[in-house]
C-alpha positions, 0 to 999 in steps of 0.5 A, spaced: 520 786 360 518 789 354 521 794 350 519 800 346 523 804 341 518 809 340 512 814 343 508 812 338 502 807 336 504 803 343 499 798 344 494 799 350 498 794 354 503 799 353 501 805 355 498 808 363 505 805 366 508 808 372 515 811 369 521 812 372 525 818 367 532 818 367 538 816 363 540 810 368 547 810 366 549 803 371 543 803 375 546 805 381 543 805 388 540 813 387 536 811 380 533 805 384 531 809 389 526 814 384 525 806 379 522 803 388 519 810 388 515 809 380 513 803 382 510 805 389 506 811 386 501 809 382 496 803 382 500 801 374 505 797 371 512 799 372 516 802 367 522 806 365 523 812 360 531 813 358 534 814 351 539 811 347 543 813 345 545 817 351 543 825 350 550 827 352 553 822 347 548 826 342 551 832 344 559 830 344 560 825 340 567 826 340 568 826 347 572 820 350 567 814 352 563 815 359 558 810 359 558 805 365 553 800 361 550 800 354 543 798 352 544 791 353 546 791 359 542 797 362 536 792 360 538 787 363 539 790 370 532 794 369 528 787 368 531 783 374 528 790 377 522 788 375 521 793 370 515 792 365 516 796 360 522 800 358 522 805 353 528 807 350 527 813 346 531 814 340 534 820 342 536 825 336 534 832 333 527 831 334 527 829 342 532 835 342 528 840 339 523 839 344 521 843 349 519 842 355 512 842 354 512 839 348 516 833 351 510 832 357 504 833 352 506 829 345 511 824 349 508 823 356 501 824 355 499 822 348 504 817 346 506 813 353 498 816 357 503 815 363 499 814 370 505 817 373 512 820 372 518 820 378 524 823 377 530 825 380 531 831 384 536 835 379 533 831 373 532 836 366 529 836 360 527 839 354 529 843 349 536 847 352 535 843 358 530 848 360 525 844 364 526 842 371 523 837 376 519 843 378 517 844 371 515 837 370 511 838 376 506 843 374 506 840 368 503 833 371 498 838 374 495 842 368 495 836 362 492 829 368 499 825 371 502 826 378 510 827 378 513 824 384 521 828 385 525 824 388 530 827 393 537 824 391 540 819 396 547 817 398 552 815 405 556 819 408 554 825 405 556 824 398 550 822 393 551 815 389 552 819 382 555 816 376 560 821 375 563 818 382 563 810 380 567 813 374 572 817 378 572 809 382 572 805 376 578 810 374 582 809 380 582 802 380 577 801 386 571 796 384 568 795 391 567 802 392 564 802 386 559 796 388 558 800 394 554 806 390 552 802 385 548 796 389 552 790 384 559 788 382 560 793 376 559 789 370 561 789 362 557 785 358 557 783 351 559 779 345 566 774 345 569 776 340 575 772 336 582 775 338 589 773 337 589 766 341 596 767 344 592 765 351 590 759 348 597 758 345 600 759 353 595 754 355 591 760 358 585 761 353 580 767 354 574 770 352 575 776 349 571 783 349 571 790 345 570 796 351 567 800 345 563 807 348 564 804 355 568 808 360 575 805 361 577 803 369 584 803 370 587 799 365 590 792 369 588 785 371 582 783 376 579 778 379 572 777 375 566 773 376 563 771 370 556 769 367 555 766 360 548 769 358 547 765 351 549 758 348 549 751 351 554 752 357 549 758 360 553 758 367 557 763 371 564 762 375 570 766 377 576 768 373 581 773 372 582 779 366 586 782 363 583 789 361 587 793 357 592 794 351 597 788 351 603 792 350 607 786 350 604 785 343 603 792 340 597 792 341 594 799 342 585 798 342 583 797 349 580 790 351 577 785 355 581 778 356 577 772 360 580 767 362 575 763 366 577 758 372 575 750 370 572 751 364 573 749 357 567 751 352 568 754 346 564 762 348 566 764 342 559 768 340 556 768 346 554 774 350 557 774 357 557 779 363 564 780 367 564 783 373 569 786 376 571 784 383 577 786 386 583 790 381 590 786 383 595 790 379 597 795 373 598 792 366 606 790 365 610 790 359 614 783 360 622 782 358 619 774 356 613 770 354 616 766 360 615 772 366 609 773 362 606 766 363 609 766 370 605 772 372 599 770 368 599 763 374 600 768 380 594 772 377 591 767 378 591 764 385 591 771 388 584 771 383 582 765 387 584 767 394 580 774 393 574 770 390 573 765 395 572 771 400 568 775 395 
């Protein structure tokens, strides 16, 4: 997959794709959908159009973090789609300031020359948010590209949306989550050095910032793990601990992975935990003993549920 972070000077290879245009904040089982119904549209290479950083972080920079996935892992998810392209638009006051024409004429036909753009049905764009699915449509047929409005999807009456896989994630249900988004939701990134007190109690795990990514319920999970880079590229189970380990004072949430039967050094790498099945709430411990007893029993009800995952 090739990425592209500007409309402007793309090489031919680059420009008359079939574009999916969206956010696709978690890549969910709805913005699937309008990416099968991109690819199925136009006799093209398939592409997909989002920003970075997200519009409404653009907007709001003060409020809480909400995003499902960031731009590592949103592209990783798109190209096992079998996206071709993807561009990631840097979205600021010039993106912003655009209005609706202006967007489909400067972005669309004369930076990307797209062949065709499919949308969900409640997609806005431009200036203000000015521009609907509708509004793009008429503008497909004046300035030369077809526009496919994608009708939302869901189960039981209720459409697959990020806002609903956050309310899971916040509410401790992971599975649910999966079943909207299509896969095990995922946190991806750097290991970082922590305090290595899990190593001390013979416990050691890969640690992990959640910077600008929403915060499911704070507690302890069975995982699955991938490690994306390094000499040990492997994927296993283990169980983690999300949340501000107040045990030691700490008040700055992070992830902590220990991974079952393995005993590399990660630190650096990139990996990829899905969360599987929430197990319990985060806990203060009267002692570092109970606490390391606890941590043994998270583990094997971890093993029970994986090895039914």
């Amino acid at each position: 997959m090739h990425i592209h972070r500007d409309w402007t000077g793309l090489p031919a290879s680059a420009r008359g794709a079939s574009i999916a245009l969206g956010n696709f904040d978690g890549v969910h089982l709805g913005h699937r959908a309008v990416i099968d119904a991109a690819r199925q549209a136009a006799d093209a290479p398939l592409g997909v159009l989002t920003f970075e950083p997200h519009p409404r972080q653009y907007f709001a920079p003060d409020a809480p973090p909400f995003r499902l996935m960031n731009a590592e892992s949103r592209a990783n998810r798109l190209a096992r789609l079998g996206v071709q392209q993807l561009y990631e638009l840097p979205f600021g006051p010039v993106l912003a300031g655009l209005s609706p024409e202006a967007f489909a004429r400067e972005v669309l036909v004369e930076g990307l020359g797209v062949a065709h753009v499919t949308v969900g049905r409640d997609f806005c764009f431009g200036k203000d948010r000015a521009g609907s699915a509708a509004t793009l449509a008429e503008l497909g047929g004046a300035l030369g590209f077809g526009v496919t409005v994608q009708p939302l999807i869901g189960h039981e009456g209720r459409e697959y949306s990020s806002t609903a896989i956050r309310r899971a994630l916040s509410e401790g249900r992971p599975r649910d989550a999966e079943a909207m988004l299509g896969h095990w939701h995922r946190i991806e990134g750097e290991v970082i050095h922590g305090d290595k007190r899990g190593r001390d109690f013979g416990w050691p795990t890969a640690n992990m910032r959640l910077d600008g990514l929403h915060l499911p319920r704070l507690g302890v999970y069975a995982v699955l793990v991938d490690v994306l880079t390094g000499p040990d590229r492997l994927s296993c189970q283990g169980v983690a601990s999300l949340g501000v380990r107040p045990m030691f004072g700490r008040n700055a949430p992070n992830l902590e992975v220990h991974l079952f039967d393995f005993s590399g050094d990660l630190y650096g790498q990139h990996i990829s935990v899905a969360l599987v099945d929430f197990l319990r709430d985060e806990a203060k411990f009267s002692s570092v003993e109970t606490l390391i007893a606890q941590i043994a029993a998270d583990a094997d009800q971890a093993r029970a549920v994986l090895a039914g995952a």
